[in-house]
Backbone as CSV, one residue per row, in Angstrom:
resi,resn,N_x,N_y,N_z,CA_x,CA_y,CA_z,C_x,C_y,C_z
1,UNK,29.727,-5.867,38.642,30.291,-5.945,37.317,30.005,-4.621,36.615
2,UNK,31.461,-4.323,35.860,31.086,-2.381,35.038,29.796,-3.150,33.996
3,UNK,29.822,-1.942,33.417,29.054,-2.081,32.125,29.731,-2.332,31.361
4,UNK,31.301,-1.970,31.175,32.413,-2.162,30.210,32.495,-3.593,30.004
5,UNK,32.401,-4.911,31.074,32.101,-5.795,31.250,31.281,-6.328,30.588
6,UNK,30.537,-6.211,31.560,28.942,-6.586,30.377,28.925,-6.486,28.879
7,UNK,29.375,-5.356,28.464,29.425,-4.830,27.011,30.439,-5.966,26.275
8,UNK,31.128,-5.882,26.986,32.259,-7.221,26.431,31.630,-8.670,26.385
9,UNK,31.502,-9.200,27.655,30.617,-10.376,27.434,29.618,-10.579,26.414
10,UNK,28.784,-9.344,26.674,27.651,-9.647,25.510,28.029,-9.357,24.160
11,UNK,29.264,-9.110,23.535,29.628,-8.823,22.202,30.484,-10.033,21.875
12,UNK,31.505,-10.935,22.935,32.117,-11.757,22.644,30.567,-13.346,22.413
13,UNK,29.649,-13.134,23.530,28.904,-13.775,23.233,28.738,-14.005,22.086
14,UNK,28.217,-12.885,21.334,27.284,-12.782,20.002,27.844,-13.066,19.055
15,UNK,29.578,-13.324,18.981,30.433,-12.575,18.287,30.736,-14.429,17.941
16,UNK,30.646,-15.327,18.802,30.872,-16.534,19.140,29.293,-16.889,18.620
17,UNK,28.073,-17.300,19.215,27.080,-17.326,17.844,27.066,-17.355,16.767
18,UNK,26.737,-15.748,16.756,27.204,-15.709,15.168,28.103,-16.713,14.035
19,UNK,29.094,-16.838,14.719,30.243,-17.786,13.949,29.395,-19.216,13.852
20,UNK,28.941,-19.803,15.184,28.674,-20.810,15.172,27.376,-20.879,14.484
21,UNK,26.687,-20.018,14.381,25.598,-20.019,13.346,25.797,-20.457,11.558
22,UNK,26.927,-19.620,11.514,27.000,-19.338,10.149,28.103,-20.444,9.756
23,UNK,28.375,-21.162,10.558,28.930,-22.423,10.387,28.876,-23.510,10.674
24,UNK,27.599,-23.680,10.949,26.917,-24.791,10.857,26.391,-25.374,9.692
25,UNK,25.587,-24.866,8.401,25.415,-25.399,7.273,26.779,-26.085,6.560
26,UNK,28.359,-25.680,6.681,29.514,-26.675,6.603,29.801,-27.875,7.532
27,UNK,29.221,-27.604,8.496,29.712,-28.482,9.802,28.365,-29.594,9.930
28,UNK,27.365,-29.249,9.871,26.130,-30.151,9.847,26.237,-31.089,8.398
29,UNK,26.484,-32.641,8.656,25.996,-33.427,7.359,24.701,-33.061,6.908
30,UNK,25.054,-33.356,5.425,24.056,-33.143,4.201,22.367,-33.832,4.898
31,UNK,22.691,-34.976,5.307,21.383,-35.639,5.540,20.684,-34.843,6.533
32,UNK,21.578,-34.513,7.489,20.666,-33.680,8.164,19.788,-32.415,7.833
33,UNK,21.068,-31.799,6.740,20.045,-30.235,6.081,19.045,-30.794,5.280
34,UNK,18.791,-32.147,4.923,17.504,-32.532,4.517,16.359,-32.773,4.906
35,UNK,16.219,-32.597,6.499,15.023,-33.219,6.546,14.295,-32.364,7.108
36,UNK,13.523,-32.793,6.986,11.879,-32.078,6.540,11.703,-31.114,7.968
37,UNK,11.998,-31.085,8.697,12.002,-30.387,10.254,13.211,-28.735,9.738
38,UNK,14.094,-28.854,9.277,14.831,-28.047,8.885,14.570,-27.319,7.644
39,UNK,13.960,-28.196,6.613,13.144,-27.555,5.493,12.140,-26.272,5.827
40,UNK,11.246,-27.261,6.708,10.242,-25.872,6.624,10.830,-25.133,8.005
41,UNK,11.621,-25.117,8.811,12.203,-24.434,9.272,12.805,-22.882,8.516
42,UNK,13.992,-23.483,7.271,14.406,-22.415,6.542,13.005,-21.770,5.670
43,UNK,11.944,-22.400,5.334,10.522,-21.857,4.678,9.768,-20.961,5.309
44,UNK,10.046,-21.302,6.754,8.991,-20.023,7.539,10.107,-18.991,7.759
45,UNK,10.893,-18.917,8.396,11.813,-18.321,8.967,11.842,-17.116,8.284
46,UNK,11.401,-16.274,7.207,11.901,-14.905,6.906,9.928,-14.747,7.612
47,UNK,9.444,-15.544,7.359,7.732,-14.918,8.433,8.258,-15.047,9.377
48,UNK,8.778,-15.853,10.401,8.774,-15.414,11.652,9.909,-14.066,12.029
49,UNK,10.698,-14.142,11.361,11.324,-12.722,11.275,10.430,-11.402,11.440
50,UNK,9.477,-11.670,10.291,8.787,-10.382,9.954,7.658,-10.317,11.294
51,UNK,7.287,-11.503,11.809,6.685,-11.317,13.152,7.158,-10.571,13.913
52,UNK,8.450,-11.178,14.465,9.563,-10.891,15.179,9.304,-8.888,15.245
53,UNK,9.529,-8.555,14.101,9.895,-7.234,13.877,8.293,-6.317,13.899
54,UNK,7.343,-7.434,13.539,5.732,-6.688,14.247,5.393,-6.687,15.492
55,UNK,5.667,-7.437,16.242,5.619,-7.467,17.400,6.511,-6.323,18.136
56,UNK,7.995,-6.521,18.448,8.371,-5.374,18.579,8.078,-3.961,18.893
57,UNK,7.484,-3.587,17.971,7.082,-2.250,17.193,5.826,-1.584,18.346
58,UNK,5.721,-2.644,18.618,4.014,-2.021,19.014,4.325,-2.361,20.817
59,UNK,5.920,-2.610,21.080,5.767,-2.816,22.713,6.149,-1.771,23.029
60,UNK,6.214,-0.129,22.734,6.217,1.073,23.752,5.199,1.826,23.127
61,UNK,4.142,2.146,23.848,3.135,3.144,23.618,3.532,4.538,24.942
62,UNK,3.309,5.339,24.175,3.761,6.396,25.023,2.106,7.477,25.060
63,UNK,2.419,8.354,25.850,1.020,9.367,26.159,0.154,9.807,24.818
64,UNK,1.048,11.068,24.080,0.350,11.000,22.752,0.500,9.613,21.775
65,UNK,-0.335,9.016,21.725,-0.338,7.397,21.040,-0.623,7.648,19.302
66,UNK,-1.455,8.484,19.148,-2.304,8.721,17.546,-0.580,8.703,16.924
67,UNK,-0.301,9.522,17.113,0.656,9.925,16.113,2.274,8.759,15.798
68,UNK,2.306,8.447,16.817,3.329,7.003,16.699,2.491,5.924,16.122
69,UNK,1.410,5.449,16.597,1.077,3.989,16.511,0.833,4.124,14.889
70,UNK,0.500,5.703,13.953,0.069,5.972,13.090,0.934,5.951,12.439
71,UNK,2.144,6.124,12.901,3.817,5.924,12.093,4.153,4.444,11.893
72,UNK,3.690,3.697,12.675,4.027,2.692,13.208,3.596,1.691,12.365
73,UNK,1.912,1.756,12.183,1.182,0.776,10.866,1.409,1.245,9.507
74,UNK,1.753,2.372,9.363,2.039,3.321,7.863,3.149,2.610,7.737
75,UNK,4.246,2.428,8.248,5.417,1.434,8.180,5.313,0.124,8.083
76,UNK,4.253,-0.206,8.818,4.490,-2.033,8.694,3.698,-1.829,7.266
77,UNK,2.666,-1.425,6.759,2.066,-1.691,5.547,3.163,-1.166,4.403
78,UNK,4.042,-0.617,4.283,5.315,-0.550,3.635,6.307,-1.410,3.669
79,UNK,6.037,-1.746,4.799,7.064,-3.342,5.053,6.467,-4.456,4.374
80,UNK,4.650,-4.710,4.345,4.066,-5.739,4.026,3.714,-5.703,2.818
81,UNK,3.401,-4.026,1.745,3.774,-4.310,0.396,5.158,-4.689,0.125
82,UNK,6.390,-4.137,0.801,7.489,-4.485,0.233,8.162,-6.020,-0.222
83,UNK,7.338,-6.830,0.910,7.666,-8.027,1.182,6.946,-9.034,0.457
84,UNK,5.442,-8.317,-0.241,4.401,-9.495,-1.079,5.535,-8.703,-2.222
85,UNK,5.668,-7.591,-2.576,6.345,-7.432,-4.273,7.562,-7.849,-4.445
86,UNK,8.877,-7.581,-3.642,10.105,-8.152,-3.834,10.244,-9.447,-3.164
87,UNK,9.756,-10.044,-2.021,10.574,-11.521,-1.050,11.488,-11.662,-0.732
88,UNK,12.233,-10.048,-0.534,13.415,-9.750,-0.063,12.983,-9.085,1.525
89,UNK,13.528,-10.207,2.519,13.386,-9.741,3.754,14.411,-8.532,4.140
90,UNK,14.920,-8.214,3.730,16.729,-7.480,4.058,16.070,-6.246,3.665
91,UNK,15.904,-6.055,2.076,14.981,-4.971,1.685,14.022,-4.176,2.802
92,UNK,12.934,-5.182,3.147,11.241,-5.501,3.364,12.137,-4.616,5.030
93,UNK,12.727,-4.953,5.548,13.437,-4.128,7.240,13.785,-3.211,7.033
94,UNK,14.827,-2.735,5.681,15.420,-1.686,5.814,14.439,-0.418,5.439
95,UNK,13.543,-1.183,3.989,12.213,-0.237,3.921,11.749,0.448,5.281
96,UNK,11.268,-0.637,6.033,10.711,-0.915,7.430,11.257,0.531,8.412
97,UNK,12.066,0.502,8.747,13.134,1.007,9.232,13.046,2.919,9.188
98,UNK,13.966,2.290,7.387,13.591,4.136,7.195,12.386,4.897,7.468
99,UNK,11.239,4.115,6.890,10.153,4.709,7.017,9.634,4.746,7.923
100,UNK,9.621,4.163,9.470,9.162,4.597,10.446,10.014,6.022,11.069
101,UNK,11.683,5.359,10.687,11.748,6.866,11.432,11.827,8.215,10.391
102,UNK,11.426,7.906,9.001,11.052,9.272,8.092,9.627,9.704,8.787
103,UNK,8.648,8.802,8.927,7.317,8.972,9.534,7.678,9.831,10.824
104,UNK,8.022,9.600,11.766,8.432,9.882,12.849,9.252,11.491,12.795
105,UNK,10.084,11.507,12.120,10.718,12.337,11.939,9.772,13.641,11.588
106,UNK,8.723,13.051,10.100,7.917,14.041,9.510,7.003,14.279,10.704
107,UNK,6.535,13.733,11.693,5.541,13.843,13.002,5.848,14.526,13.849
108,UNK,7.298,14.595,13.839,8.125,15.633,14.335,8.411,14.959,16.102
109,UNK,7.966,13.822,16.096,8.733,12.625,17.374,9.812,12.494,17.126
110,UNK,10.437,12.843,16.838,12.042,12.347,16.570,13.275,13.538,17.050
């Protein structure tokens, strides 16, 4: 199989998800978005996100280590004030984001 393939599959995949994700809160009865299994479901879910995106971070260590892993927590603690002051996860990533690779960039890894 090409990669052109692949690339297709895995975009029609996602592309199909997605939809069915985001249309499920119309398609799922009310009683069901009530109960308590789905509650704290939607309650944790921007933490396990922010897991999601700590974890990540820290699975390639390369030879010189000081200077990434040092980009790396300088960012998540920008991510983790961003996220106790606003409770905007969308924000709290994109913060996330820039600033590892401004860090990176200024480290001159980039």
């Amino acid at each position: 199989m090409s990669s052109h393939s692949s690339f297709l599959i895995v975009l029609i995949s996602t592309a199909i998800t997605t939809f069915f994700l985001r249309a499920a809160p119309i398609v799922i009865p009310r009683k069901w978005l009530s109960s308590p299994l789905l509650q704290a479901l939607n309650r944790f879910l921007p933490l396990c996100v922010m897991v999601a995106l700590v974890l990540t971070t820290f699975t390639k260590f390369e030879a010189p280590i000081l200077a990434p892993a040092s980009a790396q927590v300088l960012a998540l603690i920008i991510v983790l004030l961003s996220y106790i002051r606003f409770k905007n996860v969308l924000l709290s990533m994109l913060l996330g984001v820039g600033s590892l690779n401004g860090l990176l960039y200024l480290l001159g890894l980039l």
